[in-house]
VMD Tcl script that draws the C-alpha trace (Angstrom):
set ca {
  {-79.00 131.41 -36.07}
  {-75.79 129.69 -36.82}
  {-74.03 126.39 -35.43}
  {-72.94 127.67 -32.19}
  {-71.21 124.50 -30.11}
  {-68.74 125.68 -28.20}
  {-67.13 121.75 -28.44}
  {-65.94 122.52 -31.31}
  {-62.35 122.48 -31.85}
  {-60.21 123.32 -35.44}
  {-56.81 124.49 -34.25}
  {-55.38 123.03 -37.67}
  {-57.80 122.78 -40.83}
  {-55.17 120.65 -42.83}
  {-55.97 120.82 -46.93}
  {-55.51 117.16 -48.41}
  {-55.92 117.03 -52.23}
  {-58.77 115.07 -53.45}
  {-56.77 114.04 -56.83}
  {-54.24 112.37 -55.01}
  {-54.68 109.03 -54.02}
  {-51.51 108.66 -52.14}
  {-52.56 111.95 -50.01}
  {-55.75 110.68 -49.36}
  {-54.30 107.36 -47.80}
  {-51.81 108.82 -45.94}
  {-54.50 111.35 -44.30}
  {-55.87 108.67 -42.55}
  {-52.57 108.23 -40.51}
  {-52.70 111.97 -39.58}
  {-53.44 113.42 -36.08}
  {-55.51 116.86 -36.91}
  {-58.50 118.55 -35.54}
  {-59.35 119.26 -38.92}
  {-59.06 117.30 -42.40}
  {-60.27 118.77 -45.17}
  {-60.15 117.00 -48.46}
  {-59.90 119.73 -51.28}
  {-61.96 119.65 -54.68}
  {-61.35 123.05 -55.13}
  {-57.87 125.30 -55.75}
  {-55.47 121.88 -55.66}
  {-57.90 120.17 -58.89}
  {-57.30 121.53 -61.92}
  {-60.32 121.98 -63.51}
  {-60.27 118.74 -66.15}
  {-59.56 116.86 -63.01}
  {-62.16 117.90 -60.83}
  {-64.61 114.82 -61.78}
  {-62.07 112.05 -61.27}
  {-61.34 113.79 -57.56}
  {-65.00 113.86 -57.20}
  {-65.10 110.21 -57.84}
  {-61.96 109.02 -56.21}
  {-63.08 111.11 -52.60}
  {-66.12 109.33 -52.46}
  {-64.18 105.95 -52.98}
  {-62.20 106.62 -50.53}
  {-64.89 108.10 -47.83}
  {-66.66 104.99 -49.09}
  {-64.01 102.47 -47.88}
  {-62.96 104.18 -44.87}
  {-66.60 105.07 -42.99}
  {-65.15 104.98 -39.83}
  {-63.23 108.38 -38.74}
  {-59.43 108.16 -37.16}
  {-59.83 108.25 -33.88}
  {-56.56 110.61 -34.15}
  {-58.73 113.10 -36.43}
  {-61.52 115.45 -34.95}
  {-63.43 116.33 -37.78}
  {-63.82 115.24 -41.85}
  {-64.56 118.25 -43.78}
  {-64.62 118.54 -48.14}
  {-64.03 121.72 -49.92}
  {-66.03 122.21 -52.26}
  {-66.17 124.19 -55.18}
  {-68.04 127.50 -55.27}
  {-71.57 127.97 -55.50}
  {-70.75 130.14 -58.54}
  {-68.97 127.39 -60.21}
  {-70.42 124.08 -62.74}
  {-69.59 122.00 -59.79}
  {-70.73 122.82 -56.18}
  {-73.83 120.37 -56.81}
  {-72.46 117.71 -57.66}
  {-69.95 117.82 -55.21}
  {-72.85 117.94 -52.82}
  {-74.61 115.52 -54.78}
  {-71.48 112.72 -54.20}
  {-70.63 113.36 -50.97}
  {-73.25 115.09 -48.87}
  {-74.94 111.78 -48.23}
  {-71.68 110.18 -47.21}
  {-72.34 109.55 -43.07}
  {-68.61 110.38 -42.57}
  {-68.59 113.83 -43.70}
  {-68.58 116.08 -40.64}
  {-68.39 119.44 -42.11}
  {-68.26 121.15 -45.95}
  {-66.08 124.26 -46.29}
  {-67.63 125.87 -48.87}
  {-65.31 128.81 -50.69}
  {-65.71 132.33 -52.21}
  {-68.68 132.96 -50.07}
  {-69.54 136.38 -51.33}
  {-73.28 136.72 -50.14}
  {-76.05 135.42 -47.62}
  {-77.46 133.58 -51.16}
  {-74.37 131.12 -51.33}
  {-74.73 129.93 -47.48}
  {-78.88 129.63 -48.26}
  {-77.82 127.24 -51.38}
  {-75.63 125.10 -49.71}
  {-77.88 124.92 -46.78}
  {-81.08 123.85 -48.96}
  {-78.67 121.15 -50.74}
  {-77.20 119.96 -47.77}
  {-80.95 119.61 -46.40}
  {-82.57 117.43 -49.60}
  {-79.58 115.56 -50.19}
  {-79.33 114.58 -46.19}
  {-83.06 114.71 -44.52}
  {-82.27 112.59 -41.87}
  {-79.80 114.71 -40.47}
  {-80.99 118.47 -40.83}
  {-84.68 118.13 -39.35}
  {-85.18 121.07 -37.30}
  {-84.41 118.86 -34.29}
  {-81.22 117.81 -35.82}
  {-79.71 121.47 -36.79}
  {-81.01 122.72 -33.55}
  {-77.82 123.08 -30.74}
  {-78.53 120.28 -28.37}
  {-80.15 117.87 -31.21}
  {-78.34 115.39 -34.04}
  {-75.08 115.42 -36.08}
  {-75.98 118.21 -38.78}
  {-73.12 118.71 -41.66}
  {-71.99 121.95 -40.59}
  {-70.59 124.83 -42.70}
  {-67.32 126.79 -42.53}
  {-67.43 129.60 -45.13}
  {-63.90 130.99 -46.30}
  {-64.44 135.13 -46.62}
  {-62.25 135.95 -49.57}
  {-63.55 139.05 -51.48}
  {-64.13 142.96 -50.30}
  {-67.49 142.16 -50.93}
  {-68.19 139.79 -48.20}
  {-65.99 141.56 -46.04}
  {-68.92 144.45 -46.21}
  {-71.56 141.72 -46.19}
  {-70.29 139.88 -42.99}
  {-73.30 140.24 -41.03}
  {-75.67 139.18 -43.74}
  {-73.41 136.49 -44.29}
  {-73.13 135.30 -40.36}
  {-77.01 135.08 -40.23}
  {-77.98 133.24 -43.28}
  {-77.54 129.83 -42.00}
  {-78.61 127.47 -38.80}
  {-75.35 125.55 -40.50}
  {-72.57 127.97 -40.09}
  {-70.16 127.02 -37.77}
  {-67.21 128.89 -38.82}
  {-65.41 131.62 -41.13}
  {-62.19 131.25 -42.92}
  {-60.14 134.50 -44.43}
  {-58.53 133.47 -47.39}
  {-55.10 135.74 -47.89}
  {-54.43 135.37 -51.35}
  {-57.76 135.44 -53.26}
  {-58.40 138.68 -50.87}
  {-55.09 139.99 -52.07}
  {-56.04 139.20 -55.83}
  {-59.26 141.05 -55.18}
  {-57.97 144.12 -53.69}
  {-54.73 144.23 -55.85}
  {-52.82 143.73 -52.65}
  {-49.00 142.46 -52.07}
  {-48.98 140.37 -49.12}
  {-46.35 140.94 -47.12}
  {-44.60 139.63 -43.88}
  {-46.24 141.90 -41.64}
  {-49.72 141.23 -42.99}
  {-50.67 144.48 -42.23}
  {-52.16 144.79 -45.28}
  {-55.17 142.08 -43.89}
  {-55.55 144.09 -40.62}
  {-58.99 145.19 -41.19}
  {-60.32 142.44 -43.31}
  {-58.80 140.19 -40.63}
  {-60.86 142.15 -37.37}
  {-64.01 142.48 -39.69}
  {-63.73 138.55 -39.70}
  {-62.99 137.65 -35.86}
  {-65.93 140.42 -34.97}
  {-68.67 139.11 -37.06}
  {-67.92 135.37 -36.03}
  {-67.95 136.29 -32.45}
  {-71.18 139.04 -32.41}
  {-72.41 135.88 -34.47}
  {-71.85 133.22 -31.99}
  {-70.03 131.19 -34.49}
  {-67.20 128.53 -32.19}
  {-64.62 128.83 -35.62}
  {-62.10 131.58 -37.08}
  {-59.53 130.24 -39.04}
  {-56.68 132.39 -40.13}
  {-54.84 132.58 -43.41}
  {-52.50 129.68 -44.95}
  {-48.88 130.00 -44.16}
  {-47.24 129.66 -47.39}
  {-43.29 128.90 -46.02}
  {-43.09 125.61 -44.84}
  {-39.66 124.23 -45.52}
  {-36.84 124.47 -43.15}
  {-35.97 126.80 -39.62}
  {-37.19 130.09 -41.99}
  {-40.48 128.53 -42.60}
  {-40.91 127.16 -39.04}
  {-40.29 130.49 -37.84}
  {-42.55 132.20 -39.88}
  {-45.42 129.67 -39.24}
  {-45.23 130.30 -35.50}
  {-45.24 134.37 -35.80}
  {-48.18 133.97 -37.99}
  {-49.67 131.78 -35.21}
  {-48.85 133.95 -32.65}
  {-50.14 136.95 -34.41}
  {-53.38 135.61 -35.10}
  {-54.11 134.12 -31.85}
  {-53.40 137.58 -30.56}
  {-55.99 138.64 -32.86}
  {-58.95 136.63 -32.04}
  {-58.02 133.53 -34.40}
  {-58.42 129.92 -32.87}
  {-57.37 127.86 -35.92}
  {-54.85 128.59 -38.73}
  {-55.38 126.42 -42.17}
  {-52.32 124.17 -42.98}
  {-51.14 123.26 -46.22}
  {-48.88 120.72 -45.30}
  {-48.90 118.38 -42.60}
  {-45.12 119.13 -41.38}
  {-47.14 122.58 -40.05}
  {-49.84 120.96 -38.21}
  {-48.31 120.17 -34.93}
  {-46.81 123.30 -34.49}
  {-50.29 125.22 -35.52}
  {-52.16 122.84 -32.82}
  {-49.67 123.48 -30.23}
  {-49.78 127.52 -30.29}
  {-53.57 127.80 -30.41}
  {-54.02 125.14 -27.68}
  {-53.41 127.73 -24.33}
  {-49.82 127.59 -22.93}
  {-48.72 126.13 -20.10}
  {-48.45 129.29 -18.22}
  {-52.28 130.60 -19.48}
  {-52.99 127.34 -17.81}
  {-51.88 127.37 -14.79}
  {-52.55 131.37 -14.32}
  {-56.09 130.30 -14.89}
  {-56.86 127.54 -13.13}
  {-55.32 129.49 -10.08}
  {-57.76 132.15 -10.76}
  {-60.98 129.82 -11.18}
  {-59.75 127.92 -8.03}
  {-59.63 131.31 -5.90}
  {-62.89 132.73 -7.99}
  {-64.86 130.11 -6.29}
  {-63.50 131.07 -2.48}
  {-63.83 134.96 -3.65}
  {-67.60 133.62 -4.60}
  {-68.36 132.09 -1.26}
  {-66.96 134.91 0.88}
  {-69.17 137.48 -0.84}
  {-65.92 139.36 -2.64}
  {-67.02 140.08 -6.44}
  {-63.65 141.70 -6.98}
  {-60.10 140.53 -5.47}
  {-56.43 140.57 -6.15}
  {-54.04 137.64 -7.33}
  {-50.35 138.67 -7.87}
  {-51.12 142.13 -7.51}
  {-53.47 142.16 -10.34}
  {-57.22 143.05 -9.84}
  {-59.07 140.23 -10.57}
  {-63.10 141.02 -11.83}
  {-65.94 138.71 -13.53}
  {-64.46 139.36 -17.11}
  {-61.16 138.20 -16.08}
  {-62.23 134.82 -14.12}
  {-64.79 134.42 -17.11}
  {-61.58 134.19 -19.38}
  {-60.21 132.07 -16.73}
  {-62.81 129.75 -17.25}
  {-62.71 129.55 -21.26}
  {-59.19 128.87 -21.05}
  {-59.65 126.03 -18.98}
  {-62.43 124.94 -20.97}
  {-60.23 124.80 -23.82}
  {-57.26 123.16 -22.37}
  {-59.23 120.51 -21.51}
  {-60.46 120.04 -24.90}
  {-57.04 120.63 -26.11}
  {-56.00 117.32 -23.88}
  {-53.70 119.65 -21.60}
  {-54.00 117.94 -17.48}
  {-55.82 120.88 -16.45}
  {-56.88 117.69 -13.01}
  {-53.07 117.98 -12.31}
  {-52.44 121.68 -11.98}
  {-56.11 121.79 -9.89}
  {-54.60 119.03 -7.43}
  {-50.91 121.64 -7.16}
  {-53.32 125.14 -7.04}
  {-56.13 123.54 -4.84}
  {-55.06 125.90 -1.86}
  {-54.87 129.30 -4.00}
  {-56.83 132.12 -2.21}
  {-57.50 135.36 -3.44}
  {-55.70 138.15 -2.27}
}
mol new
graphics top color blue
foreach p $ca { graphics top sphere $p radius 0.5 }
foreach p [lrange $ca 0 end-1] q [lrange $ca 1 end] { graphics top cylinder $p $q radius 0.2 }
display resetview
C-alpha cells in the first residue's frame, strides 16, 4: 500500500545542490511545489560529507518551510552506495523534511531499506497511525526509476512501501543503461516512460515526474522546455524535474490545467449535477456526448485547478446557468 493523497501536488521538483551554500540560501526565496536539496549526482564524491553537514545546518536554521514552497524533499544517495545511511541518519530526524527522493531504485529491497530507516530514525512519525492515509505527517518517498531493471520490476517496486508517494524516470542514467542516444523526440523513452505512468497509476501513487530538461538558456531552451512539458502531460506526467529555477515557472504553469480545460470543465460539472437530478446519465454539451468518465475527468481537473490556485469560484459564478444539452 503506498502514500496515496491525492493533495499532493509536485508540478516542479526543482534540484538545489547541497554543496552550495549560496544555492541553499537563495532556495528559500523560491516559489516551487517541490525543493529538493541534492546529495547525490551535483556532490562529487569527496564532497558528499561536507554537503551532508552543511544541509543539515541549513534545515537546522531555517525549521520553518516558505510559505511560497509546497514541499522539502533531500536526495539522497543510493541504497547501493557508502552513504544512503548516513544521509538518513543526518537528516531523517530533521521535522522539516517533507519527503526523501531516494535514486537508482532498482528493486522492492531498496524502498523496504529506506522505509525501515526512515521508521527507527523517525518513530514518532511512521506509527501505523501516522503512515496510514488520513493519519500524521509521514516522510514520504519518491523513487526515481532509472535502470531496465526496475522498469521490469515496476510492480514489485510500486508495492513495497506504505511510503511511496511517487516515481521519477531518470533520462540519462536510463540512456547510460540501455546504451541509448537521447534525442529530441524522446522516442527512444516511449516505453520506459508508459511502463512508469501505468504502474504509478494501477498503484495509486498521486506523483509521476518526467525527465530533466537539459536546455535551459535562451528562446531555444524555453521552447524546448515547454514541448517536453507538453509531451509529457500528454502522456500521463503531472510534474517535470527542474534543474534550474529559470524553468520552474514555466514547468508549473503547463501542468497546472489551462484556462480553457478549466472552464470546459467546470461547465461540464455544473451541467453534470442538473443531468444528475433529471435522471439523464448521459447528455450532450457542444455537440459532444458527455458520460460518467468524462464528467469524472471534469471533476479531477477542477480538483486540481483549485489546488493549482486557478479561480475555479469565478468561472462557477459565469457557468452557473450551463445545462446539458
Amino acid at each position: 500500500m503506498a502514500a496515496k493523497s491525492s493533495s499532493i501536488l509536485r508540478r516542479a521538483l526543482l534540484y538545489v545542490p547541497a554543496s552550495s551554500p549560496r544555492m541553499l540560501t537563495k532556495s528559500l526565496g523560491l516559489t516551487s511545489d517541490n525543493i529538493t536539496y541534492d546529495l547525490e549526482d551535483s556532490v562529487t564524491p569527496s564532497a558528499k560529507p561536507q554537503a551532508r553537514i552543511a544541509l543539515r545546518t541549513h534545515l537546522l536554521a531555517h525549521p520553518l518551510r516558505p510559505s511560497t514552497i509546497s514541499e522539502l524533499a533531500v536526495r539522497i544517495n543510493a541504497v547501493s552506495s557508502p552513504y544512503a545511511l548516513e544521509d538518513l541518519g543526518a537528516l531523517a530526524p530533521l521535522p522539516n523534511i517533507d519527503a526523501i527522493v531516494l535514486p537508482k531504485v532498482n528493486s522492492a529491497s531498496d524502498l523496504t531499506f529506506a522505509t525501515d530507516a526512515l521508521r527507527h530514525l523517525a518513530p514518532e512519525r511512521h506509527g501505523d497511525e501516522s503512515e496510514s492515509e488520513s493519519g500524521g505527517n509521514p516522510i514520504k518517498i519518491v523513487a526515481l526509476i532509472e535502470s531496465a531493471r526496475a522498469i521490469m520490476d515496476l510492480r514489485e517496486i510500486c508495492a513495497a512501501s506504505p511510503l511511496l508517494s511517487g516515481l521519477i524516470f531518470a533520462a540519462e542514467d536510463f540512456a547510460l543503461d540501455l546504451s541509448l542516444t537521447r534525442t529530441p523526440s524522446l522516442s527512444e523513452f516511449l516505453y520506459a516512460r508508459s511502463a512508469i505512468v501505468t504502474a504509478a497509476r494501477a498503484a495509486g501513487l498521486p506523483s509521476t515526474i518526467d525527465l530533466v530538461c537539459t536546455s535551459y538558456k535562451g528562446e531555444e531552451g524555453l521552447a524546448r522546455l515547454e514541448e517536453e512539458c507538453r509531451n509529457g502531460k500528454a502522456m500521463g506526467f503531472n510534474g517535470k524535474q527542474c534543474i534550474h529555477p529559470s524553468q520552474v515557472e514555466t514547468v508549473q504553469r503547463l501542468f497546472a490545467p489551462s484556462e480553457k480545460e478549466v472552464e470546459w470543465a467546470v461547465r461540464i460539472t455544473i451541467a453534470d449535477e442538473k443531468a444528475a437530478t433529471a435522471g439523464k446519465g448521459a447528455w450532450t454539451l457542444d455537440g459532444a456526448m458527455i458520460d460518467a468518465p468524462v464528467a469524472g475527468k471534469a471533476r479531477a481537473i477542477v480538483d486540481k485547478a483549485r489546488r493549482c490556485g486557478i479561480d475555479v469560484d469565478a468561472l462557477s459564478e459565469k457557468w452557473k446557468d450551463q445545462e446539458p444539452e
